[in-house]
C-alpha positions as CSV (number, residue, x, y, z in Angstrom):
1,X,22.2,87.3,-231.2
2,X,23.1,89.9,-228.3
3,X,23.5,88.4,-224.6
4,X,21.5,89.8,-222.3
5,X,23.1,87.8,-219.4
6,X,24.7,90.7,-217.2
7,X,21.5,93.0,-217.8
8,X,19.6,90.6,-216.4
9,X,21.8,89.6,-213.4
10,X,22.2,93.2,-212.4
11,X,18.8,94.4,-212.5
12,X,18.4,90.9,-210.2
13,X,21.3,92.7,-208.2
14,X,23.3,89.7,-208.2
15,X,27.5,90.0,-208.6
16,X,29.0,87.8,-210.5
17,X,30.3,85.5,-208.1
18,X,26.9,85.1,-206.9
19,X,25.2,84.1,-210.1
20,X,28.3,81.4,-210.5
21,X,27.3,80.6,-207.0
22,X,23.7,80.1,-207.8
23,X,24.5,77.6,-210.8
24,X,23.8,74.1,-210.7
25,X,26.3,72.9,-210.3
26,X,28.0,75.9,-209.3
27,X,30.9,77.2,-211.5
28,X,33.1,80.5,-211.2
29,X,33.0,84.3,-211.7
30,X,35.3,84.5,-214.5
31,X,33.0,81.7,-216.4
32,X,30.3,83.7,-216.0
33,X,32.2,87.1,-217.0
34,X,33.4,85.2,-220.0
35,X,29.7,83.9,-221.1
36,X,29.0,87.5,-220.3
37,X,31.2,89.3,-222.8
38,X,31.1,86.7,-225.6
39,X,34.7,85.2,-224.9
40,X,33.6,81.7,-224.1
41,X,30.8,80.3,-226.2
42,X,26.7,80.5,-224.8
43,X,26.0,76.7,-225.3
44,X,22.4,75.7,-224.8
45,X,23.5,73.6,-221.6
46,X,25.1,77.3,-220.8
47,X,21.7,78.9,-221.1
48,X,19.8,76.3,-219.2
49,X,21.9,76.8,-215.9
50,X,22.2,80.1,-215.8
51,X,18.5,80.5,-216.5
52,X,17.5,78.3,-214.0
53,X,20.0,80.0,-211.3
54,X,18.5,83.6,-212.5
55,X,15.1,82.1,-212.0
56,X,13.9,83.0,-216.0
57,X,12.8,81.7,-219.1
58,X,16.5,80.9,-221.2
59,X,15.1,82.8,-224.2
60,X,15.4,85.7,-222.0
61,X,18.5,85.1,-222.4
62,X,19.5,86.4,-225.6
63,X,18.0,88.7,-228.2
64,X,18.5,89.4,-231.7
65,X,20.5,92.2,-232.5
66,X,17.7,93.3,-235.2
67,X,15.1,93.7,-231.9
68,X,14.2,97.2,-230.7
69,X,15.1,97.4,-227.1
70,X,13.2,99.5,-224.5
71,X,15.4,101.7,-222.6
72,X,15.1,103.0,-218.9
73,X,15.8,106.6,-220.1
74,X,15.5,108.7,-216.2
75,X,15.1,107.8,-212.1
76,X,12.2,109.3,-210.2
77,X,13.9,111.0,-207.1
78,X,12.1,113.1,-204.5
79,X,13.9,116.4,-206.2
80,X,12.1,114.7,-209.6
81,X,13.5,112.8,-212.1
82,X,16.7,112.9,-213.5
83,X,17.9,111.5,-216.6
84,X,20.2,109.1,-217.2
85,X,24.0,110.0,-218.2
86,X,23.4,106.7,-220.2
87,X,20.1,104.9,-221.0
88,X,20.3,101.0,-220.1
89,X,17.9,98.4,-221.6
90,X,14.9,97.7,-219.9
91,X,13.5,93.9,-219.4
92,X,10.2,93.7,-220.7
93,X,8.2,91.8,-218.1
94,X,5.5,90.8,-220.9
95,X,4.2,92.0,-224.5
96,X,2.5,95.1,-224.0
97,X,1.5,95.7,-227.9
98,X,0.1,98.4,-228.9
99,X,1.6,101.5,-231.1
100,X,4.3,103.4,-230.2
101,X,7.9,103.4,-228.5
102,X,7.7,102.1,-225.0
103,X,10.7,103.9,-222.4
104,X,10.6,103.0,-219.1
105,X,11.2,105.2,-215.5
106,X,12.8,103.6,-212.9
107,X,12.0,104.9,-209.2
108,X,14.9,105.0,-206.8
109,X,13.1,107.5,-204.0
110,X,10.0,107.2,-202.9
111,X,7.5,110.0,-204.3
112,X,3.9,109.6,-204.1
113,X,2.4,106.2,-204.4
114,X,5.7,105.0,-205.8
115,X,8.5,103.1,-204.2
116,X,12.0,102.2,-204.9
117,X,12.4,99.4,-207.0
118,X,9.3,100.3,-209.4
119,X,9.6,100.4,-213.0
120,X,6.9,102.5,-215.2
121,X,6.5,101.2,-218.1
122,X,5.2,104.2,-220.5
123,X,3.9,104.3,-224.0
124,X,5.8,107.4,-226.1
125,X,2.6,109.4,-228.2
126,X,2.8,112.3,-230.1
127,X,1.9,115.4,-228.2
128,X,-1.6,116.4,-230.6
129,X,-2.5,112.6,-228.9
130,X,-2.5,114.5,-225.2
131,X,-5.8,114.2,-225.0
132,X,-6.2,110.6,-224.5
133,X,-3.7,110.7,-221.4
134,X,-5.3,113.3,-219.2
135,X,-5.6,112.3,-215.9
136,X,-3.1,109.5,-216.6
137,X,0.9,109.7,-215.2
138,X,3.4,110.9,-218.1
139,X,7.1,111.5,-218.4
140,X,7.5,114.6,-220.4
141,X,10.9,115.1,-222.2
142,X,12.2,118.8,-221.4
143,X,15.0,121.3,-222.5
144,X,18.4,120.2,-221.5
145,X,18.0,116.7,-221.6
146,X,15.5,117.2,-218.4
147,X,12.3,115.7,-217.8
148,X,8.5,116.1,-216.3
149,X,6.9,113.0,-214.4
150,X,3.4,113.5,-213.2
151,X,-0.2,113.6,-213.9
152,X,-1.0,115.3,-217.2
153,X,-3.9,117.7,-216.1
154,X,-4.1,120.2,-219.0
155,X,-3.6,120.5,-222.2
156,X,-3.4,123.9,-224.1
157,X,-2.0,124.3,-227.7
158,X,1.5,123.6,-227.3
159,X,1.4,123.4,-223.1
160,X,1.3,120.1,-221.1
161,X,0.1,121.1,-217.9
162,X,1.7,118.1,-215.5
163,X,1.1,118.2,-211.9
164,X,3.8,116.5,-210.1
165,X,3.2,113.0,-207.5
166,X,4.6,114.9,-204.5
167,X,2.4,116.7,-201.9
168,X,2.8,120.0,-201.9
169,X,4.0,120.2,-206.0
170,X,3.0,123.1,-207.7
171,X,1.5,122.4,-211.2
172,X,4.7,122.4,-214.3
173,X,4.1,123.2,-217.8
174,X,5.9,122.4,-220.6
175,X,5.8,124.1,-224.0
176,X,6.0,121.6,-227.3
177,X,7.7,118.4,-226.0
178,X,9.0,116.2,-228.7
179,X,6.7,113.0,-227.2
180,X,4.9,112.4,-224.3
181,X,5.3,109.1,-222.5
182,X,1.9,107.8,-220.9
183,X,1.9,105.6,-218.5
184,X,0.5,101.7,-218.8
185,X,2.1,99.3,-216.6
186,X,3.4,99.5,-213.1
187,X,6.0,96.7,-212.0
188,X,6.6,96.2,-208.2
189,X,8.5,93.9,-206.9
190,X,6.9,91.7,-204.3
């Protein structure tokens, strides 16, 4: 089983100390930095507080090391988004189904109708599959470790024709992309 714990407690934005804090009853920062990294063992009773402090199910909690993960692979930025040096796991929010690899974008500048602290949640499909997400938001891998985020407007052979979310964005092509990540779930925080 993999512990999840300090994924979850920093995509919450919580340190250390104030997770321990939030415990009932409270305990301290190095407990939780040991539960964290394995060195002291996650007991059941373990789970149950520091579920209940992170406000989450306790099966959250943990994973087994045989589950595929989903991965926040880039951050939307103004300039467009940027790739990560290195991907970090995404929390699924619920059970999307479907086929496919989901990634997820992560939007840390405003651009368009998103805001920071949004997380697309996108489907990966083959590229001959284009058809079925025109007029729909995609992240398009690109040379370089780059990437494409907008709406997929055209689709020619080999070209993606993606028009960025941006006013003003001029229309970006991009020539045989190894997958195309379609967009299916928005998650906001309130």
């Amino acid at each position: 089983m993999i512990n999840r714990i300090r994924d979850i407690r920093k995509s919450k934005g919580l340190t250390l100390a104030q997770l321990a804090e939030a415990c009932d009853p409270p305990t301290t920062a190095q407990t939780i930095g040991r539960l964290e990294t394995g060195m002291r063992n996650l007991s059941l009773k373990w789970m149950d507080r520091i579920a209940n402090a992170l406000e989450i199910d306790a099966e959250m909690l943990v994973r087994s090391d045989q589950t595929d993960t989903v991965s926040i692979v880039a951050e939307l930025r103004s300039a467009g988004p940027e790739a990560l040096s290195k991907p970090r796991e995404a929390l699924l929010p619920t059970d999307l189904g479907g086929d496919g690899p989901i990634v997820v974008l992560a939007v840390e500048e405003s651009v368009g109708e998103f805001r920071p602290g949004d997380f697309l949640w996108l489907r990966q499909v083959q590229p001959e599959d284009a058809a079925r997400a025109i007029n729909r938001d995609v992240l398009v891998p690109r040379p370089g470790g780059r990437f494409c985020f907008g709406r997929l407007i055209d689709r020619q052979g080999t070209l993606i024709g993606i028009l960025p979310p941006g006013s003003g964005q001029k229309q970006q092509v991009v020539d045989s992309p190894p997958w195309i990540g379609v967009a299916e779930m928005l998650v906001r925080k309130l």
